[in-house]
C-alpha positions in Angstrom: -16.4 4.3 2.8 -14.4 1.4 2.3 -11.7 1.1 -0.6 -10.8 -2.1 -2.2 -7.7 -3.3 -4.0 -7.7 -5.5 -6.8 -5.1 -7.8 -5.2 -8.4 -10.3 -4.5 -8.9 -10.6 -8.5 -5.5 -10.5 -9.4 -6.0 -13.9 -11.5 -8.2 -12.3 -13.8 -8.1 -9.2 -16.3 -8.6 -5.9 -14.7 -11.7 -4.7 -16.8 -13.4 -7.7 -15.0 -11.9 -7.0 -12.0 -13.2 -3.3 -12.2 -16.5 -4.6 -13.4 -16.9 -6.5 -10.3 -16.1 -4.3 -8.0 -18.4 -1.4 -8.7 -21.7 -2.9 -6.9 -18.9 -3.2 -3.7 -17.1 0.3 -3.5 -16.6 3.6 -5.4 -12.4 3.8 -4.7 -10.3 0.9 -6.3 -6.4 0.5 -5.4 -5.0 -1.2 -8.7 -2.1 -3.4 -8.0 0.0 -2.4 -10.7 1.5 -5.7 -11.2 0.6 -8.9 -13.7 -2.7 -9.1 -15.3 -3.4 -5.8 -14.0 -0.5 -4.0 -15.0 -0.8 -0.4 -16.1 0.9 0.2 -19.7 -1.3 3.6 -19.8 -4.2 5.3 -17.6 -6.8 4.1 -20.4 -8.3 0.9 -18.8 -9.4 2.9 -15.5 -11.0 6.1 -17.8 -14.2 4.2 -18.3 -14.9 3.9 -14.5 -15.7 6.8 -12.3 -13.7 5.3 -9.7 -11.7 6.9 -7.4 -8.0 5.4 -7.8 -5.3 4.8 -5.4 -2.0 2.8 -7.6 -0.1 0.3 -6.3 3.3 0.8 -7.9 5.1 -2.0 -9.3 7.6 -4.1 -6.4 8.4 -7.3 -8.0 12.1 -6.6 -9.5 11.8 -3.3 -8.3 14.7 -2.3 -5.8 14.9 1.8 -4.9 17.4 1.0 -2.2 19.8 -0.9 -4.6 23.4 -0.4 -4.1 23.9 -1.2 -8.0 23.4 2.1 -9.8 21.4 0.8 -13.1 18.9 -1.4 -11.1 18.4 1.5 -8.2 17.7 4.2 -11.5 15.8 1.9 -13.3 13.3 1.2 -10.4 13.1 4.7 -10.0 12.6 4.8 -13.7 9.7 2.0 -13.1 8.0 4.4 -10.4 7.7 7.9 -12.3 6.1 5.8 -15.1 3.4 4.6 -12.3 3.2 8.0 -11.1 2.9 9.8 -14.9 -0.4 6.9 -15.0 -1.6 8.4 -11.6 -1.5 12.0 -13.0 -3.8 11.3 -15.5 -6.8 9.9 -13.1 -5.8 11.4 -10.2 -4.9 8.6 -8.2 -2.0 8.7 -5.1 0.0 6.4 -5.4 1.8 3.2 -2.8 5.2 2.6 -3.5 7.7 -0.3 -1.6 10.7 1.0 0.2 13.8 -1.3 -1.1 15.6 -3.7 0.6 19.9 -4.2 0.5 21.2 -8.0 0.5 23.4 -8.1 3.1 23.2 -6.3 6.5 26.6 -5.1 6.2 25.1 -2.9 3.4 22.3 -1.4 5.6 23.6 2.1 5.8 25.1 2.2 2.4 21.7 0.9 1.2 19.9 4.0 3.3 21.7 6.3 1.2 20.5 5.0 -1.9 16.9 4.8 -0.7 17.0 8.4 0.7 18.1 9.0 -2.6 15.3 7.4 -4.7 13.3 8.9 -2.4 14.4 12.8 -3.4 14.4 12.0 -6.9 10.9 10.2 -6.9 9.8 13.5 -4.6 10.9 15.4 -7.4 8.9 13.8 -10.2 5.5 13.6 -8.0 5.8 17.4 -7.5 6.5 17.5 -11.4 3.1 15.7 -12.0 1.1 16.8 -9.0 0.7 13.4 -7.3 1.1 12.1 -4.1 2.9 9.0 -2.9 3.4 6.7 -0.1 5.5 4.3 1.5 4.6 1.0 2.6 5.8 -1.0 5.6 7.1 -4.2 4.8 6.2 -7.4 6.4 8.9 -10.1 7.5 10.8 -10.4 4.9 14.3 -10.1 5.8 16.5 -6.8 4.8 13.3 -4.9 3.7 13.1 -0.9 5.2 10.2 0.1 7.1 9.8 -3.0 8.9 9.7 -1.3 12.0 9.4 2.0 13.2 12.7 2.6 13.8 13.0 3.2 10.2 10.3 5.8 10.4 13.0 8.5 9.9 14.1 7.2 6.9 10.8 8.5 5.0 10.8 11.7 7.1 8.3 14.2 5.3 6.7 11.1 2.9 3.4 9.7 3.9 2.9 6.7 5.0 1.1 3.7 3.5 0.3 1.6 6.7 -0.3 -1.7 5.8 -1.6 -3.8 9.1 -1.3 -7.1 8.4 2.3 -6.2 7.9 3.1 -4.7 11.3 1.3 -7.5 13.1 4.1 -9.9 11.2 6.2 -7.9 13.1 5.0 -7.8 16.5 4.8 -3.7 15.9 1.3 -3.0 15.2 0.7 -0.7 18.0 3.5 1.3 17.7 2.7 2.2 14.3 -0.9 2.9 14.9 0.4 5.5 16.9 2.3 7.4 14.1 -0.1 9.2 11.5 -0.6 7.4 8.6 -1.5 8.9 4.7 -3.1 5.6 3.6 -4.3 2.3 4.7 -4.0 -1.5 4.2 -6.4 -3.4 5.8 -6.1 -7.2 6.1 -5.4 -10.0 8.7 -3.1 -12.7 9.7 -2.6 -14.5 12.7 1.2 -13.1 13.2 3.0 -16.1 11.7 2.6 -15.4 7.3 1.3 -12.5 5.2 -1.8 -14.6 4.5 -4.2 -11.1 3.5 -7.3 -13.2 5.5 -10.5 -11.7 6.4 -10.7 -9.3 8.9 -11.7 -10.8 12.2 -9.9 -14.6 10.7 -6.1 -13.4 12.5 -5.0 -12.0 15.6 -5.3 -7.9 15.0 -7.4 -5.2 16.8 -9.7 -4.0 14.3 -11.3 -1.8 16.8 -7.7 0.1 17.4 -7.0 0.2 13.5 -10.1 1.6 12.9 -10.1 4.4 15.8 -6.5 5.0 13.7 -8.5 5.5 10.3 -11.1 7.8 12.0 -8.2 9.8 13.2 -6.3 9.8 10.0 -9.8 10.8 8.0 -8.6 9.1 4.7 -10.3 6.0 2.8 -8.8 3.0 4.4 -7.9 0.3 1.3 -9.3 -3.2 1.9 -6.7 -5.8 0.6 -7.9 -9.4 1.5 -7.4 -11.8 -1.2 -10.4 -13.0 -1.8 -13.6 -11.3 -3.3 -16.3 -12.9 -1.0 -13.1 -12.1 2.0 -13.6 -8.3 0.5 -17.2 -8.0 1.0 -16.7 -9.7 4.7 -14.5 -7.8 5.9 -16.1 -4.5 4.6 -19.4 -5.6 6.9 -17.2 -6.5 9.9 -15.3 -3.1 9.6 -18.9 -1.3 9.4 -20.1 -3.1 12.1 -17.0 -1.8 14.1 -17.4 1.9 12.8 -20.8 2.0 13.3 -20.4 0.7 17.2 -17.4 3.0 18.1 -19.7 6.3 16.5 -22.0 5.5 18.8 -19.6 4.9 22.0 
């Protein structure tokens, strides 16, 4: 089974976007962000849906050297979390990013940090989190895998179109993922493009999903590029069960 997030009807309110998706999949990842922001758990308790969240990352900064904005996105994420408790649902979360690259390390402190506290308050509320790889966009964490370490114990959220940005694909593939993001590009912009419109392996990603066992999250930004790329990624399932 294929997940979908409602990144491709982001334009439009999310009991539509809910509505249109049940003929398509029974597991929704709700970007928790404009039209679709979560206030409370009660516009996802009349589906049966299962729920993956996609915390809020615009504003958000858990890596922040300035003490108010690095609580305050913390503050933003147990509220997303608290919302997951209620259905369920893990949730994604963004690593944070430091403005200068003379502030790297200090900035890993801070998002080790976040990342103890927000620990914390999953445990409190019996959810489980992950962290996304970025794509590239300068002075982000988790570009790469050599900032693997840096979520040590944290699942992660492996978002493909992302690594193929940054020329890293493979090398993450080879490190266990919690969670999936499937989408393409052709290596040059975070375009979220119909899988089998870019430049990435499908056939390697989805040997990585089998091994991983977890409901891979299809987040192309377009409807009729959702129900595409679901056919295409069946059509590669179905031919490596049978190798």
């Amino acid at each position: 089974m294929f997940g979908v997030s409602t990144y491709c009807l982001h334009r439009e309110p999310l009991s539509l976007a809910l509505e249109k998706l049940a003929p398509i999949t029974d597991c929704v990842e709700v970007m928790d962000e404009g039209l679709h922001y979560l206030k409370s758990a009660e516009p996802l308790e009349s589906y049966s849906y299962r729920y993956f969240i996609h915390a809020p990352a615009r504003g958000v900064n858990i890596a922040s050297l300035l003490e108010p904005i690095r609580r305050a996105s913390v503050e933003v994420l147990a509220q997303a979390f608290a919302v997951a408790a209620e259905v369920g649902a893990g949730v994604v979360i963004h690593p944070g990013y430091y403005a200068w690259s003379e502030e790297r390390e200090r900035a890993a402190e801070r998002f080790r940090q976040s990342l103890s506290e927000l620990t914390a308050a999953a445990e409190d509320l019996s959810v489980t989190f992950f962290v996304e790889n970025m794509g590239n966009w300068e002075y982000f964490f988790l570009r790469t895998c050599d900032d693997l370490p840096l979520i040590d114990g944290i699942g992660l959220a492996l978002d493909v179109g992302h690594a193929n940005l940054n020329g890293c694909l493979d090398c993450f593939l080879a490190h266990p993922a919690a969670h999936f993001h499937l989408h393409d590009n052709d290596g040059t912009g975070d375009t979220h493009s119909p899988v089998g419109d870019g430049t990435i392996d499908f056939s390697a990603v989805m040997k990585a999903v089998r091994r991983s066992n977890v409901i891979p999250i299809v987040e192309v930004d377009t409807l009729e590029g959702v129900t595409a790329s679901i056919s295409a990624l069946e059509g590669i399932a179905a031919a490596q069960t049978g190798e």
